[in-house]
VMD Tcl script that builds the backbone (N, CA, C; Angstrom):
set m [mol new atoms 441]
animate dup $m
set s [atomselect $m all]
$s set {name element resname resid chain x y z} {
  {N N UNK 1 A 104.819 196.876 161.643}
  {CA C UNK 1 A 105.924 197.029 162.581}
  {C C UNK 1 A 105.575 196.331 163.890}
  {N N UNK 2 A 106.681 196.026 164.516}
  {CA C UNK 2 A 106.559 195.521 166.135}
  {C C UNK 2 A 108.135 194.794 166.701}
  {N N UNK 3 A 107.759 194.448 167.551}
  {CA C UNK 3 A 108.740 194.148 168.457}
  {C C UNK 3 A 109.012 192.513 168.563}
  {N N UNK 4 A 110.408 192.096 168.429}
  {CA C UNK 4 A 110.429 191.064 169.310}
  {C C UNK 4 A 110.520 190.207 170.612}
  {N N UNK 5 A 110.947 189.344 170.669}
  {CA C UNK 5 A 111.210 189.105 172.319}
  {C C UNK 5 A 112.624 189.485 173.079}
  {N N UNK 6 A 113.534 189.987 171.910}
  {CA C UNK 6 A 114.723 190.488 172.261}
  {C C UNK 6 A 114.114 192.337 172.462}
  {N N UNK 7 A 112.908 192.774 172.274}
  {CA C UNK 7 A 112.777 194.095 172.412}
  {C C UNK 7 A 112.869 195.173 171.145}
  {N N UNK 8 A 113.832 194.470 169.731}
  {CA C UNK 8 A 114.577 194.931 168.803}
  {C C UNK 8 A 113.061 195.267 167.910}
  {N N UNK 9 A 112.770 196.744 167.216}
  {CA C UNK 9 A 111.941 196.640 166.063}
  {C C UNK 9 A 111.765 195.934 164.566}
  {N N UNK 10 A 110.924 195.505 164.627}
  {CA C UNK 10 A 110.875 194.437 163.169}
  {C C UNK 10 A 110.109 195.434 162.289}
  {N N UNK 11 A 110.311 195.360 161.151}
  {CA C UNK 11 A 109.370 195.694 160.096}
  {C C UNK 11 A 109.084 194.548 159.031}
  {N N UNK 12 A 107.740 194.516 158.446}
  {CA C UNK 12 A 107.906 193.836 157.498}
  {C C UNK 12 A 107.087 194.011 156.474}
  {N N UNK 13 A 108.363 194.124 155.273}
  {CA C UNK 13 A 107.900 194.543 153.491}
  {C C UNK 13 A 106.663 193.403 152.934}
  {N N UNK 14 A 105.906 193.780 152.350}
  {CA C UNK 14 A 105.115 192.898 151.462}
  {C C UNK 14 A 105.591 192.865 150.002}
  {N N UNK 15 A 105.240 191.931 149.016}
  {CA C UNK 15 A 105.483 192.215 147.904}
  {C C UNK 15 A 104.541 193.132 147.272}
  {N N UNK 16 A 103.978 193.486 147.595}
  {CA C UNK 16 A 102.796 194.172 147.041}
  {C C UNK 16 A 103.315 195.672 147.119}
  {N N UNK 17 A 103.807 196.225 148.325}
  {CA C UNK 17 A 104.431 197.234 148.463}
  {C C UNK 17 A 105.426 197.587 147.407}
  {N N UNK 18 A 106.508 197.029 147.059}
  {CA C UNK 18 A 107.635 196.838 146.405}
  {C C UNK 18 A 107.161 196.327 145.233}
  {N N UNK 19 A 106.701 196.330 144.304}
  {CA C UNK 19 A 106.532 194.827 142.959}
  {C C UNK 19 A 107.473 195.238 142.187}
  {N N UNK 20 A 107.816 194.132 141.766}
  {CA C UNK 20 A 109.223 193.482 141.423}
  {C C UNK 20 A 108.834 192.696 140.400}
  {N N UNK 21 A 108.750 192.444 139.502}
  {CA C UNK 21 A 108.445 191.130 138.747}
  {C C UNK 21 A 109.105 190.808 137.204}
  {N N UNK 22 A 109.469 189.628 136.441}
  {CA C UNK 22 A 109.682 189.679 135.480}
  {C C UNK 22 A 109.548 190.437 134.388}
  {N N UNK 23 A 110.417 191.127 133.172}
  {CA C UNK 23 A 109.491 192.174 132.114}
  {C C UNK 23 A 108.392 191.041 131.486}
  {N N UNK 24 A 107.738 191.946 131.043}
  {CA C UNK 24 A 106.673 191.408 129.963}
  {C C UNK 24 A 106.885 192.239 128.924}
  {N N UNK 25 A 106.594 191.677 127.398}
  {CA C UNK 25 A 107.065 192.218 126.231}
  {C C UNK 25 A 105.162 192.361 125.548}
  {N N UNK 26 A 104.309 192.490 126.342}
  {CA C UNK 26 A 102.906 192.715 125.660}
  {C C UNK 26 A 102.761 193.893 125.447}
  {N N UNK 27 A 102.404 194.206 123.937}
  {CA C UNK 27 A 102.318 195.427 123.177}
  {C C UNK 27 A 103.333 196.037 122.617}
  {N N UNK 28 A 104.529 194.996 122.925}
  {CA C UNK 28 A 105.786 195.525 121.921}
  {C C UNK 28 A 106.022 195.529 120.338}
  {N N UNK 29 A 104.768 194.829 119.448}
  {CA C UNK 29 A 104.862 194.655 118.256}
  {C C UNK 29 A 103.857 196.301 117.720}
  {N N UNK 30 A 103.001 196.221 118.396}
  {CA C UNK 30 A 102.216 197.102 118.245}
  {C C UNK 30 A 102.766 198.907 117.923}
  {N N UNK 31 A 103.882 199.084 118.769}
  {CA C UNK 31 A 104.888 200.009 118.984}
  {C C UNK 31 A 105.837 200.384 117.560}
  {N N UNK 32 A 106.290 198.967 117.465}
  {CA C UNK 32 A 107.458 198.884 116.278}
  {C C UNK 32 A 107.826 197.476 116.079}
  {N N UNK 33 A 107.736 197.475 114.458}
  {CA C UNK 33 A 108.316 195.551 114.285}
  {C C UNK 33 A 109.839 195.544 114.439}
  {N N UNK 34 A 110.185 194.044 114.737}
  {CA C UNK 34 A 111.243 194.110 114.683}
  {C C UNK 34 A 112.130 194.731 113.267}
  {N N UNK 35 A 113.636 195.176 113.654}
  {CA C UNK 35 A 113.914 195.604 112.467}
  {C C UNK 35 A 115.558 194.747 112.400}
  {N N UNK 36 A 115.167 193.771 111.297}
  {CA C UNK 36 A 116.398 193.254 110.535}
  {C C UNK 36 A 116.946 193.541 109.430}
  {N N UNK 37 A 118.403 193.349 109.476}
  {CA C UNK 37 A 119.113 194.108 108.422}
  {C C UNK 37 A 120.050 192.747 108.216}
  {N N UNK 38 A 119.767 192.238 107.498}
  {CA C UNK 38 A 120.217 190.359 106.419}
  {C C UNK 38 A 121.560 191.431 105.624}
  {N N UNK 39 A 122.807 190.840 105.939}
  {CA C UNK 39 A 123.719 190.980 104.794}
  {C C UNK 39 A 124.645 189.196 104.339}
  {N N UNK 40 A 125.480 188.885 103.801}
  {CA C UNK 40 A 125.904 187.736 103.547}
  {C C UNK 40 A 125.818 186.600 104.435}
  {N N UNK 41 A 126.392 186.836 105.571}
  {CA C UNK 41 A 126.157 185.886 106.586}
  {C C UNK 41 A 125.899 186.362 107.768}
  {N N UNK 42 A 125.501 187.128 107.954}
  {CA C UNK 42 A 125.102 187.902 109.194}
  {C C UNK 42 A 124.248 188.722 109.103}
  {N N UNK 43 A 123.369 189.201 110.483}
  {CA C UNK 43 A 122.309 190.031 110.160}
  {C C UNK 43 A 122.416 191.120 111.784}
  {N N UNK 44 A 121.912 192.199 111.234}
  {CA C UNK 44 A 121.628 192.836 112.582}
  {C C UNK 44 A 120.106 192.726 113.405}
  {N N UNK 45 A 120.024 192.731 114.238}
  {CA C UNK 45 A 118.652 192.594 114.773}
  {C C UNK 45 A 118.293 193.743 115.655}
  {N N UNK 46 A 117.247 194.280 115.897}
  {CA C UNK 46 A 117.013 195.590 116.616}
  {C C UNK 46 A 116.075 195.175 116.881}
  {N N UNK 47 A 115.192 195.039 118.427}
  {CA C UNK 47 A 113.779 194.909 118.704}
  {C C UNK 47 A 113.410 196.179 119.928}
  {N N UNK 48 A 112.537 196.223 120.291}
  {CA C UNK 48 A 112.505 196.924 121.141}
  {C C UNK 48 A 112.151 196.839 122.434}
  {N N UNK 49 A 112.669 197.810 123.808}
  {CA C UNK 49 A 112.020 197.133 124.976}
  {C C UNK 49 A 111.424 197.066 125.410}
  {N N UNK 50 A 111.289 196.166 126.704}
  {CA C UNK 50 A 109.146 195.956 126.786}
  {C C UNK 50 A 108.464 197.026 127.422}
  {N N UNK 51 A 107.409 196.814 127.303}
  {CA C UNK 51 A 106.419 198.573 128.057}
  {C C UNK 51 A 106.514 197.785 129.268}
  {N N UNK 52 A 106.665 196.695 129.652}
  {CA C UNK 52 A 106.303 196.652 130.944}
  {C C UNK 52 A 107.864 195.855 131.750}
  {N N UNK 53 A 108.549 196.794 132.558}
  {CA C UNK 53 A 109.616 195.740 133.152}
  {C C UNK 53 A 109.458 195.228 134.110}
  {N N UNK 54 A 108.824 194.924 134.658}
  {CA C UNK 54 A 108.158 194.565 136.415}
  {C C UNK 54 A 108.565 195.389 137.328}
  {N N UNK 55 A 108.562 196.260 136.998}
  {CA C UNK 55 A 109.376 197.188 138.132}
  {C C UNK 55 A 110.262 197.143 138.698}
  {N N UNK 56 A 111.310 196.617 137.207}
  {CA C UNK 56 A 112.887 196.489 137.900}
  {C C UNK 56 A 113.554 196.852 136.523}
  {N N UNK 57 A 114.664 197.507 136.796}
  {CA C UNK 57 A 115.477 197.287 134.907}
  {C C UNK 57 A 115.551 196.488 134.493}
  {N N UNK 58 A 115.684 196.272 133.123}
  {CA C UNK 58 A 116.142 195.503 132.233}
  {C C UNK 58 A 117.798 195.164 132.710}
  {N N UNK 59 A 117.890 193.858 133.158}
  {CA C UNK 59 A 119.549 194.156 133.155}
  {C C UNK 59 A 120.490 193.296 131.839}
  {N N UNK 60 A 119.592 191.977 130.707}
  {CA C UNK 60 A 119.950 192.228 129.460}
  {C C UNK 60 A 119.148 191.223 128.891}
  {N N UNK 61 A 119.266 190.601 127.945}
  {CA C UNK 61 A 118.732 190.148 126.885}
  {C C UNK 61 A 118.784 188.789 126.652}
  {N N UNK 62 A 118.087 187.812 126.118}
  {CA C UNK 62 A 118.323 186.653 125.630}
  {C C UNK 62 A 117.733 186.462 124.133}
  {N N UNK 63 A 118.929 186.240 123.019}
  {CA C UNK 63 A 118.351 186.289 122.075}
  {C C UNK 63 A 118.954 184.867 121.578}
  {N N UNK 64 A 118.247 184.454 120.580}
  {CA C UNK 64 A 117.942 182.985 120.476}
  {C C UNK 64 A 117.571 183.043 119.008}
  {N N UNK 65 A 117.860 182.108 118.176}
  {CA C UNK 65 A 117.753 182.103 116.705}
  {C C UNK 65 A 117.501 180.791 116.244}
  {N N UNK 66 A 117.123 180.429 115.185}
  {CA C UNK 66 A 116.206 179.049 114.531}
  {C C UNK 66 A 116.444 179.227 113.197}
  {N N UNK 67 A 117.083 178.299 112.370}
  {CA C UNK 67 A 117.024 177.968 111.505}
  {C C UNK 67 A 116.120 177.358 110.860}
  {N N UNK 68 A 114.703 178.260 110.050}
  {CA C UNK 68 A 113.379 177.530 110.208}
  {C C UNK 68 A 113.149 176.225 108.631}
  {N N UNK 69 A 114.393 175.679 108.640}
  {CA C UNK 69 A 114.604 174.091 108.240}
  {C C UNK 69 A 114.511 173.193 109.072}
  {N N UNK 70 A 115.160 173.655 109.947}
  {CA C UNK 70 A 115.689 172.987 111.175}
  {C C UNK 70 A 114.642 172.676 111.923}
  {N N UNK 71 A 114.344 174.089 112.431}
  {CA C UNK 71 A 113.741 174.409 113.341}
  {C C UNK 71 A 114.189 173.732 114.292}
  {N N UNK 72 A 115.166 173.989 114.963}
  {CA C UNK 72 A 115.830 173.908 116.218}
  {C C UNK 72 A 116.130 175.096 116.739}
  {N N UNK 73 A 115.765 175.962 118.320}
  {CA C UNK 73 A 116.701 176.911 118.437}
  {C C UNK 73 A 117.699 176.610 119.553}
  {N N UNK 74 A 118.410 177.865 119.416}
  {CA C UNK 74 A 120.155 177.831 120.155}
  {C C UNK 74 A 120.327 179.304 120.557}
  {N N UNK 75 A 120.760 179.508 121.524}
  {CA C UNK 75 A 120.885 180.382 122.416}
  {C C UNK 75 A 122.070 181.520 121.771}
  {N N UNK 76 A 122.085 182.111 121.001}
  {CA C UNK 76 A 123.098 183.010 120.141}
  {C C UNK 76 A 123.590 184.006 121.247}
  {N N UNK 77 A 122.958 184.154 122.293}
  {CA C UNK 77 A 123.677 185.183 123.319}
  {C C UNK 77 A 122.749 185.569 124.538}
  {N N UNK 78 A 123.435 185.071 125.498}
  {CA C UNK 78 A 122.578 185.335 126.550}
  {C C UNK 78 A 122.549 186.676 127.701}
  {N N UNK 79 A 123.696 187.298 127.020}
  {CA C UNK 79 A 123.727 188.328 127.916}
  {C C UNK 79 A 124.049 189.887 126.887}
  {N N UNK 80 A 122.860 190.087 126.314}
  {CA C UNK 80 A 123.044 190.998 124.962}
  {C C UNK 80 A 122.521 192.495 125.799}
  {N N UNK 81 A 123.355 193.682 126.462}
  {CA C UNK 81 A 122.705 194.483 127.401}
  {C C UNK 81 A 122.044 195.767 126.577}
  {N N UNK 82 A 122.032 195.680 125.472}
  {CA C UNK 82 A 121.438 196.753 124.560}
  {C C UNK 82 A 120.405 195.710 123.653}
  {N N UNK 83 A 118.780 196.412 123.574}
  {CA C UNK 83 A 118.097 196.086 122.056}
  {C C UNK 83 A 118.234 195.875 120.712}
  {N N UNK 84 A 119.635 195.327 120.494}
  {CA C UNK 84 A 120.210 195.232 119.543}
  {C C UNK 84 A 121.766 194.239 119.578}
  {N N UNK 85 A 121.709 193.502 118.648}
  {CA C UNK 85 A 122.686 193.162 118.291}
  {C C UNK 85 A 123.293 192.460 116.880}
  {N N UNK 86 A 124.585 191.981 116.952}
  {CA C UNK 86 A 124.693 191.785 115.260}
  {C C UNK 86 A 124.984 190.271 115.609}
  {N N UNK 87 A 124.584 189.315 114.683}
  {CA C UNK 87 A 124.187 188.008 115.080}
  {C C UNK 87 A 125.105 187.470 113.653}
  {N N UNK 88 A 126.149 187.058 114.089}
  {CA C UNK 88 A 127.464 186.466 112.633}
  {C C UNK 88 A 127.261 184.771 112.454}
  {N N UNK 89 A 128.012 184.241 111.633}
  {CA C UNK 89 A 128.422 183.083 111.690}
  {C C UNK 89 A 127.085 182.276 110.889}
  {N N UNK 90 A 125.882 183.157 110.077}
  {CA C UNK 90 A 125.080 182.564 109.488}
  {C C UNK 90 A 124.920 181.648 108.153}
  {N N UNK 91 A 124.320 181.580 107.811}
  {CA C UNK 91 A 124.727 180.371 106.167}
  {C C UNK 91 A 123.974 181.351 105.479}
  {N N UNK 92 A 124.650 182.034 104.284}
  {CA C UNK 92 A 123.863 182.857 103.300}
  {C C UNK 92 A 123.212 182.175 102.224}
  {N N UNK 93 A 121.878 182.716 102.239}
  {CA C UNK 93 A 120.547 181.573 101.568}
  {C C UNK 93 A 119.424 181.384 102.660}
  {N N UNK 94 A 120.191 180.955 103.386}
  {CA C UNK 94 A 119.093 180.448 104.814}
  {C C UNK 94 A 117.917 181.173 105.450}
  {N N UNK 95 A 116.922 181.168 105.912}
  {CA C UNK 95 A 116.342 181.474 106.346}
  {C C UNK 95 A 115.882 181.213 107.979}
  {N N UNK 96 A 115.968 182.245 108.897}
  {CA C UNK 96 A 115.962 182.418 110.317}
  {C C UNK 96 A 115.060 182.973 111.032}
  {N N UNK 97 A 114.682 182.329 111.932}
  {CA C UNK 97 A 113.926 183.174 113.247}
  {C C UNK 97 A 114.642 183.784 114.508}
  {N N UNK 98 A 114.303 184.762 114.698}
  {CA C UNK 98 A 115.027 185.100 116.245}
  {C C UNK 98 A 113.873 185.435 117.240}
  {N N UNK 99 A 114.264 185.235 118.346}
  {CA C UNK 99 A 113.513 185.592 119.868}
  {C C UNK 99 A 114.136 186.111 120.480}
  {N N UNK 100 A 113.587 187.009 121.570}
  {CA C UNK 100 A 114.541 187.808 122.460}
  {C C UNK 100 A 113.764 187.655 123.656}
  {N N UNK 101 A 114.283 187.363 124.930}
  {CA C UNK 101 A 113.640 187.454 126.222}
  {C C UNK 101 A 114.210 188.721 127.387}
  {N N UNK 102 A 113.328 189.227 127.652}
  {CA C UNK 102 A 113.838 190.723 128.689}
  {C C UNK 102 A 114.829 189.751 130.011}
  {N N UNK 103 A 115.287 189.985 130.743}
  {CA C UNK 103 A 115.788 189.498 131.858}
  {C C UNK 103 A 115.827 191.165 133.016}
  {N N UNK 104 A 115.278 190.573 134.036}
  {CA C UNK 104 A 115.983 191.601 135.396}
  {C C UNK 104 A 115.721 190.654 136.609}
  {N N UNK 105 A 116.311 191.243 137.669}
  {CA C UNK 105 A 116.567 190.928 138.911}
  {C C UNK 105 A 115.518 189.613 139.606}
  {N N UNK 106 A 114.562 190.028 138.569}
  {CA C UNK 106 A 113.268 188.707 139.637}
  {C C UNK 106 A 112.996 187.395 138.025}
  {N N UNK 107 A 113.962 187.449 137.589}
  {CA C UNK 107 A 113.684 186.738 136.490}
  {C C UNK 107 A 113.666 187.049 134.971}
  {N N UNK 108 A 113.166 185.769 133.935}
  {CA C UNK 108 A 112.995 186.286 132.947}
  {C C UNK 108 A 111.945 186.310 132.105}
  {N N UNK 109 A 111.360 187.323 131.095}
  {CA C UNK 109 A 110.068 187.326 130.705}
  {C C UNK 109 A 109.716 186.241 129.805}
  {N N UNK 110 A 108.458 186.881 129.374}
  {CA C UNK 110 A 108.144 185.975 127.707}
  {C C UNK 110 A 108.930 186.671 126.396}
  {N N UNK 111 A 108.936 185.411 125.776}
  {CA C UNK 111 A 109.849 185.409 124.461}
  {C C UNK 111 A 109.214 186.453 123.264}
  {N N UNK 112 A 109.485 187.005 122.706}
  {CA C UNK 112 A 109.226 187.773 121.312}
  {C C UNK 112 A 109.908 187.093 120.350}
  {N N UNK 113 A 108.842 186.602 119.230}
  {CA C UNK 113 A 109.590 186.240 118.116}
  {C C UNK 113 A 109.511 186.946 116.684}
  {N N UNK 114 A 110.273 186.932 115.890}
  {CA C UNK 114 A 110.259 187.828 114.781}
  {C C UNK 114 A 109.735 187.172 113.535}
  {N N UNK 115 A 109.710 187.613 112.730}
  {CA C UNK 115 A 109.021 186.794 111.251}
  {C C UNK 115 A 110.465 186.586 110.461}
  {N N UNK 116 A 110.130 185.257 109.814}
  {CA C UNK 116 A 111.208 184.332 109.230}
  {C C UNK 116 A 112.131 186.190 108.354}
  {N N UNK 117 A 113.257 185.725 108.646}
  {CA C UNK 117 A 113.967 186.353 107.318}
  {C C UNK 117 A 115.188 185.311 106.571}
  {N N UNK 118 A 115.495 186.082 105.434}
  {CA C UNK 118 A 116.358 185.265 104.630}
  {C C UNK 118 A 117.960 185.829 104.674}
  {N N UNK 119 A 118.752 184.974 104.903}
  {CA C UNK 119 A 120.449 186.164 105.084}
  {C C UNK 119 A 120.922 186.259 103.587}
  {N N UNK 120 A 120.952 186.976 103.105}
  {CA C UNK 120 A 121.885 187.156 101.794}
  {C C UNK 120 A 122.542 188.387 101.515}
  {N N UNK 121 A 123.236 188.417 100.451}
  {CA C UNK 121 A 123.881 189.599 100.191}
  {C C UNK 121 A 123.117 190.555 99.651}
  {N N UNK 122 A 123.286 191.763 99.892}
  {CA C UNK 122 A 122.149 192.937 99.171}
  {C C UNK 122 A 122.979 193.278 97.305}
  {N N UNK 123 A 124.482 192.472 96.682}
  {CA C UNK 123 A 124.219 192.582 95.657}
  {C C UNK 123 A 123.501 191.172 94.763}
  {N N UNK 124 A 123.162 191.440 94.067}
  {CA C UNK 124 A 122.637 190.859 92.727}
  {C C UNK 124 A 123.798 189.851 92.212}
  {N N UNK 125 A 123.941 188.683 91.397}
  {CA C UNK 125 A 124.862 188.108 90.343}
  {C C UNK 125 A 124.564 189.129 89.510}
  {N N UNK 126 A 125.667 189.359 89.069}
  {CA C UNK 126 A 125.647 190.182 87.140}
  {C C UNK 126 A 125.082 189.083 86.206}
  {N N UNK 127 A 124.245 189.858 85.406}
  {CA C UNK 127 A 123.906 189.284 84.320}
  {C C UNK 127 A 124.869 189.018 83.163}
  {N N UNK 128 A 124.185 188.078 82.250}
  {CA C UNK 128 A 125.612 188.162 81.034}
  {C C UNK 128 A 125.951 189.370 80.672}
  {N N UNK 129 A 126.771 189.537 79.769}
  {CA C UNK 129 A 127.243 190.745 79.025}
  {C C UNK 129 A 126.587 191.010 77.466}
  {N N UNK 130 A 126.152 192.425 77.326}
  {CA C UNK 130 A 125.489 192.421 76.259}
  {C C UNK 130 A 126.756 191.729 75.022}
  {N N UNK 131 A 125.713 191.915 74.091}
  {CA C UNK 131 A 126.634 191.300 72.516}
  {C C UNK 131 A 127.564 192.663 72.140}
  {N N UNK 132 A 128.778 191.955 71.730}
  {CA C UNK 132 A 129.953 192.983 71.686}
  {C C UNK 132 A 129.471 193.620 70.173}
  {N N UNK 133 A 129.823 194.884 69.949}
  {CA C UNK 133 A 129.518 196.044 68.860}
  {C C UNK 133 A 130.661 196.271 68.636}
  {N N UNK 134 A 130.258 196.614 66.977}
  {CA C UNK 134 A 131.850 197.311 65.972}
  {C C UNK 134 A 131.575 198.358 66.403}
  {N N UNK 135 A 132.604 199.206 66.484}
  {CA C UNK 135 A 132.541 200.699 66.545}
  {C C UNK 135 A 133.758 201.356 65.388}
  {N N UNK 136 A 133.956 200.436 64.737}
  {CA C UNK 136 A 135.100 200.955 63.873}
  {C C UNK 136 A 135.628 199.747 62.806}
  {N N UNK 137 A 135.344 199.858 61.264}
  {CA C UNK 137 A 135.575 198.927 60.254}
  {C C UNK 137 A 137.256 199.578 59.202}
  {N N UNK 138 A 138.060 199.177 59.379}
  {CA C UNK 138 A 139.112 199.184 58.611}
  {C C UNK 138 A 139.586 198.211 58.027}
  {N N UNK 139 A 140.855 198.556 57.362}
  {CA C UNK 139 A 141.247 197.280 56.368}
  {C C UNK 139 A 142.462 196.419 57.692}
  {N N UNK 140 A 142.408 196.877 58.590}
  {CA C UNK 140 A 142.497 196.028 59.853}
  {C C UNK 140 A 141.380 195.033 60.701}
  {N N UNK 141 A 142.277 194.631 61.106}
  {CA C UNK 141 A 141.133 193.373 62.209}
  {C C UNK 141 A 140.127 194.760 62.926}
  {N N UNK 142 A 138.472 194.095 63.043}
  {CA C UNK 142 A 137.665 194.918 63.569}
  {C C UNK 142 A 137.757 195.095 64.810}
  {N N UNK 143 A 137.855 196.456 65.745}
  {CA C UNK 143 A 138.121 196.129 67.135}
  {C C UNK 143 A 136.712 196.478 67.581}
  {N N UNK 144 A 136.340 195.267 68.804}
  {CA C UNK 144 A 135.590 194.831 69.103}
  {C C UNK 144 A 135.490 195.201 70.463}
  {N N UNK 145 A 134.388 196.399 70.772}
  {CA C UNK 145 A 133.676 196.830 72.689}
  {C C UNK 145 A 132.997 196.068 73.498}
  {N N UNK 146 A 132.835 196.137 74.591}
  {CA C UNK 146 A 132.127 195.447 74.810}
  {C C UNK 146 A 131.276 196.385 76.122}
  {N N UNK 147 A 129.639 196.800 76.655}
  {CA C UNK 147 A 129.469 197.974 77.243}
  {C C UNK 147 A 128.806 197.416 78.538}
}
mol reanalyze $m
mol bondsrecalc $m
mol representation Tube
mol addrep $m
């Protein structure tokens, strides 16, 4: 504290007092893996938030996805305000990476990335059909099941 030459009191904050700083996402795997849920062309993503926010909230998310053919990424949403979101518009077959970056007030952290997954549908193709069985011989045409 002190005075100026107008007489008026000054104070002055340090950062050290206040810390403020970007989140950091170190020790977030350790906690819980990410958790993806792959359906036809879309997937949900759930990660979790960082142990450390710099001593500011989280105010949201940057999540980011890679097509690891490609391997190019693209910014799928930059302002995602919950640990979670549902990520559409994918190619079923494909296989993807996602990253998520914390964001608050003094910036944004380091990236978290997830392990490749594949988008597909959770059913199966049907297999052929078994071989059709008599279930009944008359002096009619045999009618023919099929199970």
């Amino acid at each position: 504290k002190g005075r100026d030459s107008s007489g008026k009191q000054q104070a002055c904050l340090h950062h050290s007092e206040f810390p403020c700083s970007p989140p950091d996402h170190k020790g977030v795997h350790k906690k819980r893996p990410w958790q993806i849920h792959p359906e036809a062309d879309k997937c949900r993503v759930v990660w979790d938030a960082p142990e450390d926010d710099g001593g500011c909230e989280v105010d949201s998310y940057i999540l980011e996805k890679c097509e690891t053919r490609r391997m190019v990424w693209s910014t799928y949403s930059a302002s995602v305000v919950t640990p979670y979101c549902s990520v559409m518009r994918l190619v079923e077959g494909n296989e993807y990476v996602f990253r998520v970056r914390a964001e608050n007030k003094m910036g944004t952290g380091p990236a978290i990335e997830s392990k490749p997954v594949t988008v597909k549908t959770q059913f199966s193709r049907p297999g052929p059909p078994d071989a059709p069985e008599v279930t009944k011989v008359s002096k009619r045409p045999p009618v023919l099941e099929r199970f």
